[in-house]
Structures are given as C-alpha cells and as structure tokens.
C-alpha positions as CSV (number, residue, x, y, z in Angstrom):
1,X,11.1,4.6,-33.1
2,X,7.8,2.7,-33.4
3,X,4.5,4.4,-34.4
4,X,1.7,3.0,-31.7
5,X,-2.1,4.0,-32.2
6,X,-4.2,3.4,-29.1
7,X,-8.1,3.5,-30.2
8,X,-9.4,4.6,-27.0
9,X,-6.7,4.7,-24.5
10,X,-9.5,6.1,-21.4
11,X,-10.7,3.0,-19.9
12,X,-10.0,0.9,-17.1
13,X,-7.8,-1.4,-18.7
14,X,-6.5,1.0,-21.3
15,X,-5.3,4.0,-19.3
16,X,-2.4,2.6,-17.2
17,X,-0.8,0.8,-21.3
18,X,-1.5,4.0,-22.7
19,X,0.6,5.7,-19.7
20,X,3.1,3.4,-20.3
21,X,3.4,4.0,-24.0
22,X,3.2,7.3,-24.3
23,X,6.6,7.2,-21.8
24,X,8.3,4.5,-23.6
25,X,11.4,7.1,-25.6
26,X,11.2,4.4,-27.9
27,X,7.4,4.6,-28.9
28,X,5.8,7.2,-30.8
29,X,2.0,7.4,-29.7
30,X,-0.8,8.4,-31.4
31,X,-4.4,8.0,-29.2
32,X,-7.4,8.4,-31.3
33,X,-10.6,8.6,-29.4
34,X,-13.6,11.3,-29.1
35,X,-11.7,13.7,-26.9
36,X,-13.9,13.9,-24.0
37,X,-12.0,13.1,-21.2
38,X,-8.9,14.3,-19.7
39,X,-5.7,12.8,-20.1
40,X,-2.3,13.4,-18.6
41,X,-0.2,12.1,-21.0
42,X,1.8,15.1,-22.1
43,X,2.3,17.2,-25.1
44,X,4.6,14.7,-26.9
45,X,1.6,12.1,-27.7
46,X,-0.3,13.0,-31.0
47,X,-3.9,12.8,-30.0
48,X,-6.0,12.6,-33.0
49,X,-9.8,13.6,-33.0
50,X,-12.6,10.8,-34.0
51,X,-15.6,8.4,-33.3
52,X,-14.5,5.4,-34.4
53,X,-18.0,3.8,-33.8
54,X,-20.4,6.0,-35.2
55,X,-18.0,8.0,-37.9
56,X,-16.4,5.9,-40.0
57,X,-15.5,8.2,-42.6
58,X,-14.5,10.9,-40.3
59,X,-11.7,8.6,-38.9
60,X,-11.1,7.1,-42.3
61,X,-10.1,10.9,-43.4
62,X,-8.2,11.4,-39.7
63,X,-6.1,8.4,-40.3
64,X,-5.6,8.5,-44.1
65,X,-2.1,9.7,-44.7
66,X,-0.6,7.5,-41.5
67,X,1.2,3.9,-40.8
68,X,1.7,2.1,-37.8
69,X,4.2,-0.8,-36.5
70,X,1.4,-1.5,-33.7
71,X,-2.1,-0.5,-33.5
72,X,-4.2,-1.4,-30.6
73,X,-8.3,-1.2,-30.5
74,X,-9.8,-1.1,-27.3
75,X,-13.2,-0.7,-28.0
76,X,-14.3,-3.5,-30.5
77,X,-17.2,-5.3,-29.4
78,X,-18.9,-6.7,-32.5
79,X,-18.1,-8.3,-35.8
80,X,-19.2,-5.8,-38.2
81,X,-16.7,-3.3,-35.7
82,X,-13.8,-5.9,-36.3
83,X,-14.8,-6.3,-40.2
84,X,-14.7,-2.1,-40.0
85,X,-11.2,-2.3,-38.2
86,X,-9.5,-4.9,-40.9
87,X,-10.7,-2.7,-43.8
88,X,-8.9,0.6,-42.0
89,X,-6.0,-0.5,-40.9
90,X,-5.1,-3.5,-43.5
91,X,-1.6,-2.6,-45.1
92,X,-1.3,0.2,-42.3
93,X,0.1,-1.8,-39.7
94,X,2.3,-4.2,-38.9
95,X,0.6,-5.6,-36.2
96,X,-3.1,-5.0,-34.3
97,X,-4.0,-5.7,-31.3
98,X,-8.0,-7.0,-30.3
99,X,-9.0,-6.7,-26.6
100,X,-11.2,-9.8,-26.2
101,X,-12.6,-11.5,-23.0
102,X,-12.3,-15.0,-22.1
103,X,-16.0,-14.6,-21.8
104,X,-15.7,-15.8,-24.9
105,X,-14.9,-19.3,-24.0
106,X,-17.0,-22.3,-22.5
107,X,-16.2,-22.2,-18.7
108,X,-18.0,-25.2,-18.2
109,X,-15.6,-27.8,-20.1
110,X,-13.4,-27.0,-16.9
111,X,-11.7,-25.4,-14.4
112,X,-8.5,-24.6,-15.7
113,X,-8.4,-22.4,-18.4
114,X,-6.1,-21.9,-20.8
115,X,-5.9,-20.6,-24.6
116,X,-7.3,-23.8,-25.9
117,X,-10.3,-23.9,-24.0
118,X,-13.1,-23.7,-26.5
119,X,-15.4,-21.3,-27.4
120,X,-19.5,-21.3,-26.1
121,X,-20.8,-19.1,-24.2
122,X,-24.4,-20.5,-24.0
123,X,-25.5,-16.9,-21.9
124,X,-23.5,-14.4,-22.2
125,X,-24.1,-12.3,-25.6
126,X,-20.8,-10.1,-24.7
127,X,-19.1,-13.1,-25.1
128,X,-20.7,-14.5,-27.9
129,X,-20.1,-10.9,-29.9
130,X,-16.1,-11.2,-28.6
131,X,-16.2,-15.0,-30.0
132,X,-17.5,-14.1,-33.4
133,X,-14.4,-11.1,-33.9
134,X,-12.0,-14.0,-32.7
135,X,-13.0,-16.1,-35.4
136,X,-13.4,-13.1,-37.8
137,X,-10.0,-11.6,-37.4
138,X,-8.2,-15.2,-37.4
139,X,-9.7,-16.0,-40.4
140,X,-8.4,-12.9,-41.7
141,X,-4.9,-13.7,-40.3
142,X,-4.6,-16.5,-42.7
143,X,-5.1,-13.8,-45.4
144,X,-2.0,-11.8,-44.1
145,X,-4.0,-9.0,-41.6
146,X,-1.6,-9.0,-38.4
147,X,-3.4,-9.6,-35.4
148,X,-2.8,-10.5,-31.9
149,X,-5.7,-11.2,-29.6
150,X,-5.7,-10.8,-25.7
151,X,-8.1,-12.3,-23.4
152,X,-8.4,-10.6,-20.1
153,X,-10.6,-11.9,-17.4
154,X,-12.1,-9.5,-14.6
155,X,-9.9,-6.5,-14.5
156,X,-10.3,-3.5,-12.0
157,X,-8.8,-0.1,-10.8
158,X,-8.4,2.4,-7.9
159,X,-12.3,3.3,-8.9
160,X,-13.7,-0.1,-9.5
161,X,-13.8,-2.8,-7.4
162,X,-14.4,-6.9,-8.4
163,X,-18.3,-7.8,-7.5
164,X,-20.5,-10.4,-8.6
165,X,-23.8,-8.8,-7.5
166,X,-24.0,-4.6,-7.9
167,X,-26.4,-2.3,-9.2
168,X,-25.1,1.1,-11.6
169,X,-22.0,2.0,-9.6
170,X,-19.3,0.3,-7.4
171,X,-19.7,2.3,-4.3
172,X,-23.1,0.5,-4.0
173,X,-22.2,-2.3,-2.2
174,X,-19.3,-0.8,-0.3
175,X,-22.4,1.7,1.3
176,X,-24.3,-1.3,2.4
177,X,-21.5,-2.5,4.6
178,X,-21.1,0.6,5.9
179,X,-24.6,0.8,6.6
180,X,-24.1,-2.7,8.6
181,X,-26.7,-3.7,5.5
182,X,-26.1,-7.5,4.2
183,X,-24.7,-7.9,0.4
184,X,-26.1,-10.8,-1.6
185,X,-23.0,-13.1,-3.1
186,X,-24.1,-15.6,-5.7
187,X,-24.0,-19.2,-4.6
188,X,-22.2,-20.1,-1.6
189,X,-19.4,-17.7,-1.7
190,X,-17.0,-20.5,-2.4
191,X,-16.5,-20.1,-6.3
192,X,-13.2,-19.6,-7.1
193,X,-12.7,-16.8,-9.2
194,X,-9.4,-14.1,-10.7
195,X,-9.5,-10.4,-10.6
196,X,-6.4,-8.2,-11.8
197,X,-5.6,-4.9,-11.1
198,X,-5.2,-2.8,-14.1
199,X,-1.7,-1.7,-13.0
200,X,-0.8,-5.2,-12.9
201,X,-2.1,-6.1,-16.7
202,X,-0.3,-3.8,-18.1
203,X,2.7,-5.6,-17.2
204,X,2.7,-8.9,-19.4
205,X,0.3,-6.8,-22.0
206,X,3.3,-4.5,-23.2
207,X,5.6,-7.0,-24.0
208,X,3.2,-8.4,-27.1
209,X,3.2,-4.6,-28.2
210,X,5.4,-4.4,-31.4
211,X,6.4,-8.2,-31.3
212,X,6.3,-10.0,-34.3
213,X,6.0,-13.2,-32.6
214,X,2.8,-12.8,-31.2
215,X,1.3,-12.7,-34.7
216,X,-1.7,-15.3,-35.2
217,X,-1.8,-15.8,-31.2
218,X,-3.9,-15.1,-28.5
219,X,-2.7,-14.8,-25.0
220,X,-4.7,-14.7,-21.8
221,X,-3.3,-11.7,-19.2
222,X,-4.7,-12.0,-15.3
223,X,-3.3,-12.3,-12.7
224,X,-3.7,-16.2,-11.5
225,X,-4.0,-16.0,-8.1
226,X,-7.3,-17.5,-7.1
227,X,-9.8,-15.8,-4.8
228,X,-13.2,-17.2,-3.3
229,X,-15.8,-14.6,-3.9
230,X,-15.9,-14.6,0.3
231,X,-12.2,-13.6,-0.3
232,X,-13.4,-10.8,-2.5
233,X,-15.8,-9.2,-0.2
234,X,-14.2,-9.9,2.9
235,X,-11.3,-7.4,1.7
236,X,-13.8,-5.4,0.8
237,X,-15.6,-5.1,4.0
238,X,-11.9,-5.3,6.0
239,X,-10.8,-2.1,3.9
240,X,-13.7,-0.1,5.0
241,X,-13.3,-1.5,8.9
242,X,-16.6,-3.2,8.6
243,X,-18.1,-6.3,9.2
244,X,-18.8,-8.4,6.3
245,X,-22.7,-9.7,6.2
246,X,-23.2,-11.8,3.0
247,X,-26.9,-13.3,1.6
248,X,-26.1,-15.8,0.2
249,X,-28.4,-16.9,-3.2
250,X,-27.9,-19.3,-5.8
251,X,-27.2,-18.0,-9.2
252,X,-30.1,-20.0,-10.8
253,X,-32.6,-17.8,-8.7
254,X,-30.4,-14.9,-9.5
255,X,-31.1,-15.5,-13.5
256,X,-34.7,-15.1,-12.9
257,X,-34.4,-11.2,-11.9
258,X,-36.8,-9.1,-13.9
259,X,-34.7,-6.5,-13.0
260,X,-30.8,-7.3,-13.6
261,X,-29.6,-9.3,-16.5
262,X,-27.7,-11.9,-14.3
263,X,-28.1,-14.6,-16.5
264,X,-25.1,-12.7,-18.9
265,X,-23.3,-11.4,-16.0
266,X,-23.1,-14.5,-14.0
267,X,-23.8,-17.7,-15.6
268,X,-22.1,-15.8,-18.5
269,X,-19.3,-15.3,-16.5
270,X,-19.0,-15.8,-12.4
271,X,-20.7,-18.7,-12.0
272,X,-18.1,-21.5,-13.1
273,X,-15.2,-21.4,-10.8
274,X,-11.7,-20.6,-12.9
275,X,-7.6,-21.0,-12.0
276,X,-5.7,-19.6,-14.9
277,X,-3.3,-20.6,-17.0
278,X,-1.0,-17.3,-18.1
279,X,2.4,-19.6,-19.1
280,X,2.0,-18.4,-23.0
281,X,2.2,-15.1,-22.2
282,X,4.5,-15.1,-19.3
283,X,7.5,-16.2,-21.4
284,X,7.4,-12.9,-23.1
285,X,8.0,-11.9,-19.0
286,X,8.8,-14.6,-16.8
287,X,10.2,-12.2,-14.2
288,X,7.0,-10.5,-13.2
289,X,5.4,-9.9,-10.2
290,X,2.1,-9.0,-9.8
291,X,2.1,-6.5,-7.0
292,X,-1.8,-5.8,-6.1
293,X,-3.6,-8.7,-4.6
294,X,-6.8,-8.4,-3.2
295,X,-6.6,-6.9,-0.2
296,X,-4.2,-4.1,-1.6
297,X,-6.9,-3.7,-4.6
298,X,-9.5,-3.5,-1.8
299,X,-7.3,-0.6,0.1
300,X,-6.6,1.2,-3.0
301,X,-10.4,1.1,-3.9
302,X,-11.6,2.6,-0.5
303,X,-8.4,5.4,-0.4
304,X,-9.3,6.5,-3.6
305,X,-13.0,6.6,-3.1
306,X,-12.3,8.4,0.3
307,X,-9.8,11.0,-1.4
308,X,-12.5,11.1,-4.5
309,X,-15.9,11.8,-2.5
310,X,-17.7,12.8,-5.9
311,X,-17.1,9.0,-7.6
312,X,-19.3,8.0,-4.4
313,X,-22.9,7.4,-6.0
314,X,-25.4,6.3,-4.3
315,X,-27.6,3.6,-6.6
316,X,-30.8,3.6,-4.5
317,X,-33.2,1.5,-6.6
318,X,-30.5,-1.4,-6.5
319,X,-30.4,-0.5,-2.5
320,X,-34.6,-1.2,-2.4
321,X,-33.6,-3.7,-4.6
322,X,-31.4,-5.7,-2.7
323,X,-33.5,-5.2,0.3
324,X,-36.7,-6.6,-0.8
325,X,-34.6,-9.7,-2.4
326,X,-33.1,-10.7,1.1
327,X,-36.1,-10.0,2.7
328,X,-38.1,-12.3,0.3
329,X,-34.8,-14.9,0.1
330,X,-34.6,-15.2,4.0
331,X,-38.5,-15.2,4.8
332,X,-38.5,-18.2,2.6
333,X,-35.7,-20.2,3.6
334,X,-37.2,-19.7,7.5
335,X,-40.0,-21.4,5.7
336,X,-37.9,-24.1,4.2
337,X,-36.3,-24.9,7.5
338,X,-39.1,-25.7,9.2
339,X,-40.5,-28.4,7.0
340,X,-36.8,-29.9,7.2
C-alpha cells in the first residue's frame, strides 16, 4: 500500500483526485489542510490538522514522524512556498507533485503549446510566481528532490464556469443573460481557447501519482478540444434557455480598467489563442475519454446552481460595472461609425 499526502485536497481541481485517492484500496491517504471545509471522504483517510502557509512549524511538528511514496501540494504559489516545501518533505518522499499553470509559459511564441514552450509571461505575475517554483524545484531535482510538475490550463466544476470577463462570482454573468443584459467577451469572440472539467483532469493526473517515471518531468493535463470563447458563452446562454448578447471589446481597452486587473487575467492568459498538445501525458493513458465538453460543463453548471440556490450571488458593482462600460463602448463606436 502507498502512503499519499494531499496538501489541500478542497479545491476545484483538487477535490475530484483526492476522491479518487482516498478510494483507491491500494492508496493510503493522508490530507493535510486547515480543516475548514467539509469533506466526504470517509473515516479511512487520515486527515491531519495544519496551515501550511502561515504555520510552518505547526506542520513541521504534524508531519514529523511520517514518510510518503507520493506527496502532492496544491497550494504552492510562490518560491519561498516551494523553497518551504523542499526543506519539509526532502528525504520524506519518494515523489512530489507541484500544481503549476501553463500561465507560466510565453503564449505568444505560438499557438500550439506543448511542454517545451518557453517560459515569459510578460503580464501575468501568477504566472511569473508559478515560473520561478518550476525553475526552483528543477534545479533542485538535479540535487535528488523528486518532483513532478503538472501544468493545467483553465479548469472548472459543477460551480464554476470558464469566463473571460466576470466580476467576484460565476453566477454574475449567467444573471445578465437571464436578465436579457449583454456580456462583454474580450476581442472578437473568436480566440480559440481549452477549458477542462475537473472530473475530466483527474483522469490523466492519477496515472503520474506514485510513478517513478514521471520524475524530472512536467506534463500538461486539459482537455484539447478547442473552443471559441463565442463557443463558451453560447453554451452558457443555451444552458440557461436564453439568448446570448455579447459586447464585444478588445482586450487592449480591457487592460486599461481601473477597476479589474485584466491585464494579468487576459493578456496573462486569454488573450493568445491555444490548441494543446497533451501526447506526453497521454501515454501514461492513451485510452481516455474526456466525457464533459462544453455544452455538458455548461448543463452541469446551471443544474447545480439551480439545485444549489445559495452559490447564486449576485456581484452588483461588476453588474453597474459592465453596464456603464457597454454603454461608454457602444456610444463610442456609434461615434466611430459615422466618421467611417
């Protein structure tokens, strides 16, 4: 039996592998995390008590007398976090796993990416910070520390939903089409763009658990299929029986908002248009089947909202917000027109 720590284990991406794990007969799971929220994994996963980010000697003291074939961290978002990690865990484990982004990578060299596309993120400091723990824990590879690294792109769940443009909660945007309200969509709508459902992740990410092989690598998990951002909203708006009424506005007006940090979000990360390359990984797997595309993620998104009335907030200064901008946006461009 293998001994698997999850660090974290509540999150979007995380749940559905820590699921997973904890009913794999061959896997023995710990989860260490704060212990604020819920879980249903059962009584035979060891949960273990700490804050990894803010008490380091409190989880130094949790984990102390324990070793692990596999331990997997995902809540690492900054170098001194990742230099924190390999001074816990080195000699405790045989192999650990660092959630990274290909944020991390310069989207503008081209539009297929793969593993070897470089690094550069000229906007996005999420990216930047993900870079630097690459190129921190590889250089500790070559002094014997374990690691694997997995990229993920956009990845989603029954309560989020893939958007370019949304204020503090998902629901947002989904109540302006129901409101027959228009929804701004950066550029033209015709960016081509990946979005994975979380269920579907999980399914190439657990065959690099406890595999030697993946040691020193990093492996990119999405699933490829390639949506236009119209695509996106258009299931969207089809899953709620709506009409869908896009704005239209270029993400180099988008950047100059005072009030949303699109630069990092967008030319960070939606702006360049992406096709994925998942062959690496999919050896490890080359049978699966990725079973939520869009419109299904879209379906799942609005059932679960509908059968989870609380998760459906309201975000009304990003409502004024959006308002005011198309106003503004389609005032001018009347303007423009004319003097065409």
């Amino acid at each position: 039996m293998k001994n698997v720590l999850v660090i974290g284990g509540t999150g979007t991406i995380s749940s559905p592998i820590t699921k997973a794990l904890s009913q794999d007969p061959d896997v023995r799971l710990f989860v260490l995390n704060r212990g604020k929220r819920k879980d249903d994994l059962g009584e035979h996963a060891v949960r273990l008590i700490a804050d990894i980010k803010n008490d380091p000697q409190g989880t130094k003291e949790v984990l102390k007398d324990l070793r692990f074939d596999s331990v997997i961290n995902f809540l690492i978002m900054a170098e001194e976090e990742a230099k924190f990690n390999v001074e816990l865990f080195k000699g405790k484990t045989k192999q650990f796993i660092f959630i990274s982004t290909v944020c991390a990578l310069d989207h503008s060299t081209d539009c297929i990416v793969d593993e070897t596309m470089p690094y550069g993120n000229r906007y996005s400091a999420y990216g930047q910070n993900k870079e630097a723990c690459e190129k921190y824990f590889l250089k500790e590879w070559e002094q014997g520390f374990p690691i694997t690294i997995v990229r993920p792109t956009q990845t989603y769940s029954d309560a989020r939903y893939p958007l370019s443009v949304k204020g503090k909660s998902y629901w947002s945007v989904a109540s302006r089409m129901l409101r027959g309200k228009k929804v701004i969509v950066h550029g033209d709508g015709q960016g081509i763009w990946a979005c994975t459902h979380a269920s579907d992740f999980k399914k190439l990410f657990l065959p690099l658990v406890n595999n030697e092989e993946t040691i020193g690598q990093i492996y990119q998990i999405m699933d490829p299929r390639p949506y236009t951002w119209d695509k996106i909203y258009e299931a969207l708006a089809e899953a709620l029986g709506v009409g869908y009424e896009p704005c239209y506005i270029s993400e180099y007006l988008l950047d100059e908002s005072k009030t949303y940090d699109f630069l990092s979000s967008m030319h960070g990360d939606k702006h360049f248009s992406c096709i994925f390359d998942i062959s690496k990984v999919k050896r490890f797997a080359p049978e699966t089947v990725f079973d939520v595309d869009i419109k299904k993620g879209a379906e799942m998104f609005v059932d679960y909202m509908n059968t989870h009335p609380e998760e459906k907030k309201e975000d009304e200064d990003f409502d004024r917000w959006c308002d005011e901008t198309i106003e503004r946006y389609e005032t001018l461009c009347r303007q423009f027109v004319k003097g065409l």
